[in-house]
C-alpha positions, 0 to 999 in steps of 0.5 A: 430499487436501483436507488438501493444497489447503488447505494450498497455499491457505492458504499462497499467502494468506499469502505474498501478505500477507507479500509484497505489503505494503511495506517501511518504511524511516526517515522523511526528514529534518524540515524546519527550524525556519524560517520560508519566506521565498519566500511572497506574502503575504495582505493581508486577514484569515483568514475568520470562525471560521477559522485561517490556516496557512501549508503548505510542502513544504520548499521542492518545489512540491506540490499538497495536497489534504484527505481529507475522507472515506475508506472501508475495505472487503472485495470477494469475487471468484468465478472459475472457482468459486474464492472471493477477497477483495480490498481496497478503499479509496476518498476523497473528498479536496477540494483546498487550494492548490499550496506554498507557500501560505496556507489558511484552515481551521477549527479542529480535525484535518485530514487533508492529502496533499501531492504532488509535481508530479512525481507521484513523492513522496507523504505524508499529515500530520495537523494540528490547528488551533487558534485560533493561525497556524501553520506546517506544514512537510512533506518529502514521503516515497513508495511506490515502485511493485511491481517486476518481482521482485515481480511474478514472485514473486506469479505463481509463489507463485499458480501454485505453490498451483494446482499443488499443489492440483491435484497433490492432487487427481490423487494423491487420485483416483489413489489412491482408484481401483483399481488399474491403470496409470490410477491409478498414472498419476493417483498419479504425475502428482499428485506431479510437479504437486505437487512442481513446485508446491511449488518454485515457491512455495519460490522465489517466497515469497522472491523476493516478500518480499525485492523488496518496494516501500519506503515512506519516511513524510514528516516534518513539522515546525510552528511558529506565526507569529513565532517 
């Protein structure tokens, strides 16, 4: 019996993992080699220990934003006596300038979001800046939000596992009792929750997998000034 419900929680668990995730598909194209034209330049010079570079977003308005800090951790959540564990990830980010613009930043790895006005395509660049001027050029890749497919295969994966934990657990105590009509109608009623159960995690297990979100990575393209 136990044997069983482990098995359809397990198996809910790793269907969710599967399922919930994205699908990754080619990054967009790289910007060109070229250098922005629609840009209002700066007349006074970069602030002290600082490098001036130049952020575009392959000619979109997009606000950019520096994450200065981000933490990864694991939430248990109980209910109804069951234990689950969850993902939590937070920033901290500061904002930099609305594209195409200038920003004068310190040497070393900056870890930058740029953002359409739209709020429909987001990506994240690394860039390392040294003591040169520099371009950075971004198309913006994005994460399509969960689709209603999705959303209907993670519920009949999730309603699936209960059922067939609790179909164990009728069969178990059917099957541990003595005879008589009682058992075999806890023996039996067991096996129909089981069996709808199991076909509900044999359709939603695919039907999560095959409807997951894309996620197309943006693509970047740097060049120093005058070149």
């Amino acid at each position: 019996m136990h044997s069983m419900m482990k098995l359809g929680l397990l198996t809910a668990t790793l269907s969710g993992l599967m399922g919930c995730g994205y699908r990754e598909v080619a990054p967009v194209k790289a910007p060109a080699r070229a250098v922005p034209t629609d840009v209002e330049a700066r007349t006074s010079p970069p602030a002290p220990g600082t490098t001036r570079v130049l952020l575009e977003a392959n000619g979109e308005r997009a606000t950019v934003m520096e994450i200065t800090d981000s933490t990864d951790s694991t939430a248990t959540v109980h209910h109804n006596g069951s234990t689950g564990f969850g993902y939590v990830h937070s920033e901290t980010q500061a904002p930099i300038c609305m594209t195409p613009c200038f920003s004068d930043m310190k040497p070393g790895l900056h870890l930058l979001r740029f953002a359409s006005e739209d709020d429909l395509k987001e990506s994240t660049v690394s860039v390392q800046v040294t003591d040169t001027p520099k371009i950075v050029r971004h198309a913006l890749g994005h994460k399509e939000t969960s689709s209603l497919g999705q959303i209907l295969g993670v519920a009949m994966t999730i309603s699936g596992a209960t059922l067939l934990g609790t179909g164990a657990m009728l069969y178990g105590v059917g099957e541990a009792t003595s005879g008589g009509d009682s058992s075999r109608t806890l023996s039996n009623t067991g096996l129909t929750a089981g069996g709808v159960g199991l076909g509900f995690m044999l359709i939603g297990i695919p039907l999560m997998v095959l409807t997951r979100p894309t996620h197309q990575p943006g693509s970047t393209t740097e060049l120093p000034f005058g070149r």
